[in-house]
Structures are given as structure tokens and as C-alpha cells.
C-alpha positions in Angstrom: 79.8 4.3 20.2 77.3 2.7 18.4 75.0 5.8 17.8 78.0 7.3 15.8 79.0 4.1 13.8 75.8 3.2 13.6 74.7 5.5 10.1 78.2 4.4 8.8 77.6 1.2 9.3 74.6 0.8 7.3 75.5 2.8 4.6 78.5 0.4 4.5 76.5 -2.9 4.5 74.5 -1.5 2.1 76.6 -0.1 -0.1 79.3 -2.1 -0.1 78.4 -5.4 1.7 75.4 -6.1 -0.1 76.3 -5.3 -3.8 79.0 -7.5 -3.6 76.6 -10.3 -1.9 74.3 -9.7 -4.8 77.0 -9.4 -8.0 78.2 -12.4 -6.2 74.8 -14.4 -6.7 74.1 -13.0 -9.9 77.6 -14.7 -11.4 76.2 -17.8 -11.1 73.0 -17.3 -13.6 72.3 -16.9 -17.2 70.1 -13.9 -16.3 68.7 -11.5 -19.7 68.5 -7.7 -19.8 65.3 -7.5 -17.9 66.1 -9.4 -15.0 63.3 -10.3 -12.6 64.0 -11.4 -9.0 61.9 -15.0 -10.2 64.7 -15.5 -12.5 67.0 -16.9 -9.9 64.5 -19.3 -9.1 64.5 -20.9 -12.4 67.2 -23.9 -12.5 67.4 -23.4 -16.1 69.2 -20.3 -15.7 71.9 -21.3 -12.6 75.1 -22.2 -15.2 77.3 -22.7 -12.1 81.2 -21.3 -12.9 79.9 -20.7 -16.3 80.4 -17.0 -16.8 83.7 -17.3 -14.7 84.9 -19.7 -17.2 83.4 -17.6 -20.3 85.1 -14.5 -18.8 88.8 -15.8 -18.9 88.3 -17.9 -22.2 86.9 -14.5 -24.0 90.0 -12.8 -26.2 88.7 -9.5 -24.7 88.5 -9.6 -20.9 92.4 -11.1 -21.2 92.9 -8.0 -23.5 91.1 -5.8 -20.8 92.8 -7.5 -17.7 96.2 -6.5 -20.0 95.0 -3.4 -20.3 94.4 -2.4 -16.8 97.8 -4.0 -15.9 99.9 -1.8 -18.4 98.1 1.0 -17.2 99.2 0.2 -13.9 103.0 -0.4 -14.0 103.0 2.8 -16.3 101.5 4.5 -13.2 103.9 3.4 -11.1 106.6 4.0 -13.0 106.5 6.8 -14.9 104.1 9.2 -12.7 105.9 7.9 -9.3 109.2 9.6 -10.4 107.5 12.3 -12.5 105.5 13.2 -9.2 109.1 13.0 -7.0 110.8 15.1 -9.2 108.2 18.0 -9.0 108.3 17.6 -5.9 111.9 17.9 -5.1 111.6 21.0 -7.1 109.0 22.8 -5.9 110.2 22.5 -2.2 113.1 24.5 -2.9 112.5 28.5 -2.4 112.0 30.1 -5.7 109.8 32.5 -6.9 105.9 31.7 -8.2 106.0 28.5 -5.9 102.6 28.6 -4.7 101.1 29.5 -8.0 103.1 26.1 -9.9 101.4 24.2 -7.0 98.4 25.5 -7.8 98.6 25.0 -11.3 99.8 21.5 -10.9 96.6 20.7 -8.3 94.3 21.9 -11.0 93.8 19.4 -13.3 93.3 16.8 -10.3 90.1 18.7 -9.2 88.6 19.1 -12.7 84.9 16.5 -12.8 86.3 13.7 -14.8 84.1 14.2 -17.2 84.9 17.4 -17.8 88.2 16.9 -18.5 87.6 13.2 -20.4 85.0 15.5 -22.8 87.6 18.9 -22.6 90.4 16.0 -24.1 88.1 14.1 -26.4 87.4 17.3 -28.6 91.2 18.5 -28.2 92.3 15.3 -30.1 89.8 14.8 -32.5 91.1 14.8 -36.3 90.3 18.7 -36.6 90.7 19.1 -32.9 93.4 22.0 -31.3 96.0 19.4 -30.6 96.4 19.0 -34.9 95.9 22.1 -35.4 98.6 23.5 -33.0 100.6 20.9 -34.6 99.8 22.2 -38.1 100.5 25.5 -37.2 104.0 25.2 -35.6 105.2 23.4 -39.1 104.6 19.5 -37.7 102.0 18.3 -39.6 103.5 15.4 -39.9 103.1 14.2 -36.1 99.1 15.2 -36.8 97.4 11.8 -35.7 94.0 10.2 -35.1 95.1 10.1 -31.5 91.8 8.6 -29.9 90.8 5.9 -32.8 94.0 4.7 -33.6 94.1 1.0 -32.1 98.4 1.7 -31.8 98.4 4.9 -29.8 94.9 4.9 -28.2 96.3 3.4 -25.2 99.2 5.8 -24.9 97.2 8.8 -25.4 94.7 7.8 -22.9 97.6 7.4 -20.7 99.2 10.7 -21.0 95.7 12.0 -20.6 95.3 10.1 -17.0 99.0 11.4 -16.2 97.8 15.2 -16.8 94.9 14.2 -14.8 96.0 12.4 -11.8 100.1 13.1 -11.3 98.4 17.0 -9.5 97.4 14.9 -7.0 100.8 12.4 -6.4 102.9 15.9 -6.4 101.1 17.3 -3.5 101.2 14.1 -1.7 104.9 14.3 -2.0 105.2 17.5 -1.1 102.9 16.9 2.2 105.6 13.9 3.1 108.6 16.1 2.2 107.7 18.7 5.1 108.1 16.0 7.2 111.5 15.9 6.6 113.9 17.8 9.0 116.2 20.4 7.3 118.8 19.7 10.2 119.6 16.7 8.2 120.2 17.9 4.7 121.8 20.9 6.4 124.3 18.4 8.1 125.0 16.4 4.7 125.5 18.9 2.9 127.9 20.5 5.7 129.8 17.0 5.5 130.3 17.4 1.5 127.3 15.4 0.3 126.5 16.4 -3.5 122.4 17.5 -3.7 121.8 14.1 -5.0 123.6 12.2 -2.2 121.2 14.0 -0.1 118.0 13.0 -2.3 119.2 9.9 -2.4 119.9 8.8 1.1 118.4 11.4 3.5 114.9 12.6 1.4 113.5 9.7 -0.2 114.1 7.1 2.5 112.5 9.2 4.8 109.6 9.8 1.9 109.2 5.9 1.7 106.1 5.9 3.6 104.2 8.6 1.5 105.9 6.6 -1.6 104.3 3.5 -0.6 101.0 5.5 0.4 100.4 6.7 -3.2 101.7 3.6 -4.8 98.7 1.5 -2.9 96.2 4.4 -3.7 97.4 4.8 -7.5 97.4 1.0 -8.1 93.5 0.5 -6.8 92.8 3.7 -8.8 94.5 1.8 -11.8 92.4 -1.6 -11.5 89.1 0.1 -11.2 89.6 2.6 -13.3 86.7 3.6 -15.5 85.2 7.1 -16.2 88.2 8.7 -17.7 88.3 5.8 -20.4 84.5 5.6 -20.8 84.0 9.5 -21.1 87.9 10.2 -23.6 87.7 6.9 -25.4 85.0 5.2 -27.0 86.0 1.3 -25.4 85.1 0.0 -28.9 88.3 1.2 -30.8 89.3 -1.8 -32.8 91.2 -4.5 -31.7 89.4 -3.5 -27.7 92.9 -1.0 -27.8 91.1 0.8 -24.5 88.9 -1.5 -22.7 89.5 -2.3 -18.8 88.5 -4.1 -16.7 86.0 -1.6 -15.4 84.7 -0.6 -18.7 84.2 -4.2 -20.0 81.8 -5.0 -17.2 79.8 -2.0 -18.0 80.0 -2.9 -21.5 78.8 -6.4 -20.9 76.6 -6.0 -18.0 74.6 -2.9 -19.0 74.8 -2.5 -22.5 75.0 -6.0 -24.0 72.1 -7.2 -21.8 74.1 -9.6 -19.3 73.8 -8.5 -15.7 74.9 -12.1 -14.9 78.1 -12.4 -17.0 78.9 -8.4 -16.2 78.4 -9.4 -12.6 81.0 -11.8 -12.7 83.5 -9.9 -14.2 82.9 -7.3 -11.0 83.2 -10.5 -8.8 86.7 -11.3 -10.3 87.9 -7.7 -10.2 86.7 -7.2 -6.6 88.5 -10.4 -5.7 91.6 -9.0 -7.9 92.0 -6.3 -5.9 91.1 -7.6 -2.7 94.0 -9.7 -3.1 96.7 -7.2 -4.1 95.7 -4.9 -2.0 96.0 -7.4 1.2 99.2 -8.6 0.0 100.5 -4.6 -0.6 99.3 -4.2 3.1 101.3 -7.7 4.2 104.6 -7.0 2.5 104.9 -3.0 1.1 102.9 -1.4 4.2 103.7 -3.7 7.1 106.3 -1.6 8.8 104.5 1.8 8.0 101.1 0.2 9.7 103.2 -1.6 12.7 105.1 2.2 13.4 101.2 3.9 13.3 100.3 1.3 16.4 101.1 2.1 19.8 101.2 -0.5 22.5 99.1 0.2 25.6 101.1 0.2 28.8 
């Protein structure tokens, strides 16, 4: 047993375990670009809470938290049903199925940076989204869709939607096969309308994939990070873009405070350490206590 969890163990501790240890540490000092390990002997330098308090006094980590938190209910509401609907639709026999799932899948498997550079030059003021526009007679929707503090945010999001949704649609299509067509078969023998049949036989017994990609879209929401660093430059005015994620990047690596970026990645380890224990506690309780077999 332990030759096998041995290596993973490890790589855990030292991946996970000890970054965390060390960003943890780190929080605590006043520490400049070029940090030295002597640095955190100096008492000068230990400021306590200080960048804790700093971080939720500063105008634009609230804006970033904000931020992160839109993107996340828009996830959750808009590509959850968006991801259901496809769904629904493509389990139903018609023809071209498998090449609309492949299609779909596509975009999911795409390097994020090739798709957060293929989208940056698509909507740049002379890029091919204004210029479709342009040519099809709607000049007047042209925009400066990734510099424009207003719609920055929404255009990042409908970029993250292309991207990501591939991925919730094949999830729900795994889950939907394990629904039994004896069921719908009997509903709809008994008079029960297509919707009736969605609505109380499919997605109660989807509820567990549901709540699956809900946990995994709503971690991917709070540390989200390349596709904004790589489509949208997190300096449009008024921080329109910034997360979470790409504010301690910002501040730890490129303004020259490891300490101060290192405890804005304590406070959004701890923020998603506690949803996701609290998901696990309330949304996946009865999905984890079903997966658990009692010895006899």
C-alpha cells in the first residue's frame, strides 16, 4: 500500500501541502521583489494581519472578489441550463448526433491560451468579430469589446461559456445514459407531455451529475485565471476584469509583493476551502452517503 501511495503522496505534500505552508508564512511579512530566505528573520519586516487587512481595505481586491463572484452565479445559471438543454437535445435520435457532440467537445479541449489569443485578435477594433458585423449591415453593434470597462466582463464571459459549457454538455449527456428509458416510456404511455417527463423523471434522476458540475464549475470559477490573463489585459479601467486569481499574480509577481500576493492566495485558498466543504456538507451529502457501502 504504501509503495503505491507513496510517489503520490509526496508529490502532494509537496505540491500542495507545502506551498500553502509557505504562502501562509509569507502573508505575514513585508517581503520586496527579491526575497531572500534572511528576510523572514528580520522583525522589521513581520507586519502581522497587515496584508490581510490591506487586502480587504484595497477598492480592488473587493472589485476582484465581485468579480469572481458574478462570474460564478453567471456559470451557474446561465451555462447549467444552457448545458441541460443541449443535452436533452442531443440524446434524442437525429441525424449528425455524434458530429454536434464532437463539435460541442471542441472548444473545451482547445490550450487556453490558444483559444484566450484565437479570441483576443477576433475582437480587437479591426478584428473579424467587427468586421463580420460590418459586413452583414450592423455596424452599429461594432464595439471595443475587450477595452471597454462596461462590456469587458460580459464578453469575457461569453468567451468562458464557448470555452467551458463543451465540457458541462458531455457531462450531462454521460448522466442522461444513466437514465432508464422504461421510465420515460411508461410516462409517456400514461399521457405525460415531453416536459412532464423532463421535468419529473430526467432531471431528478440527473441531480447527481447536476450537482457534480455545479461543485466542479464553481472551484473552476473562484480560481479562475489563464482565460482572463491570456483574452483580457486585467488593467482595463476601472479593474472591469480582474479576479481573484489574476490580482494575486498582479500583485505578487508583477508589482514586487510576494508577501501581500501571498496573502491574497491564503484568503482564496481558505475561500474555497470553505465553500467547497460546505457544497460537500449540504448539496453533496446524499450523493457521497449513496457512493458508501456498509461492510457486513
Amino acid at each position: 500500500m504504501a509503495l503505491f501511495a507513496g510517489p503520490a503522496l509526496v508529490v502532494f505534500v509537496g505540491f500542495v501541502i507545502v506551498p500553502v505552508v509557505l504562502a501562509a508564512v509569507y502573508s505575514f511579512y513585508n517581503l520586496p521583489a527579491a526575497f531572500r530566505w534572511e528576510h523572514l528573520a528580520d522583525p522589521e519586516r513581520f507586519i502581522g494581519f497587515g496584508n490581510y487587512t490591506r487586502a480587504f481595505e484595497s477598492p480592488e481586491f473587493v472589485k476582484a472578489i465581485g468579480n469572481t463572484f458574478l462570474i460564478l452565479a453567471l456559470s451557474l445559471l446561465i451555462q447549467g441550463p444552457i448545458a441541460i438543454g443541449v443535452a436533452l437535445l442531443l440524446n434524442r435520435p437525429m441525424r449528425g448526433r455524434a458530429v454536434f457532440r464532437l463539435l460541442i467537445f471542441v472548444p473545451y479541449v482547445l490550450a487556453e491560451v490558444i483559444a484566450g489569443l484565437s479570441w483576443k485578435l477576433l475582437l480587437q477594433p479591426n478584428g473579424g468579430v467587427n468586421a463580420m458585423l460590418e459586413a452583414v449591415g450592423l455596424g452599429s453593434l461594432q464595439q471595443n469589446w475587450l477595452a471597454d470597462p462596461a462590456i469587458a466582463l460580459w464578453t469575457l464571459f461569453a468567451i468562458l461559456t464557448w470555452k467551458y459549457v463543451g465540457f458541462a454538455i458531455i457531462l450531462m449527456l454521460a448522466g442522461l445514459q444513466g437514465v432508464p428509458d422504461e421510465l420515460s416510456e411508461a410516462a409517456a404511455i400514461d399521457g405525460a407531455s415531453w416536459w412532464q417527463i423532463q421535468r419529473h423523471i430526467t432531471l431528478p434522476l440527473l441531480g447527481p451529475t447536476i450537482r457534480i458540475w455545479a461543485f466542479l464549475s464553481i472551484i473552476g470559477s473562484l480560481q479562475l485565471f489563464d482565460m482572463v490573463w491570456v483574452t483580457v489585459a486585467p488593467t482595463v479601467r476601472g479593474m472591469a476584469t480582474e479576479t481573484m486569481a489574476t490580482y494575486m499574480v498582479q500583485q505578487g509577481q508583477f508589482a514586487g509583493q510576494p508577501g501581500y500576493g501571498s496573502a491574497i492566495a491564503v484568503i482564496l485558498f481558505v475561500i474555497s476551502l470553505v465553500i467547497a466543504l460546505v457544497y460537500q456538507r449540504f448539496a453533496l451529502r446524499r450523493d457521497l452517503a449513496g457512493a458508501v457501502t456498509g461492510s457486513r
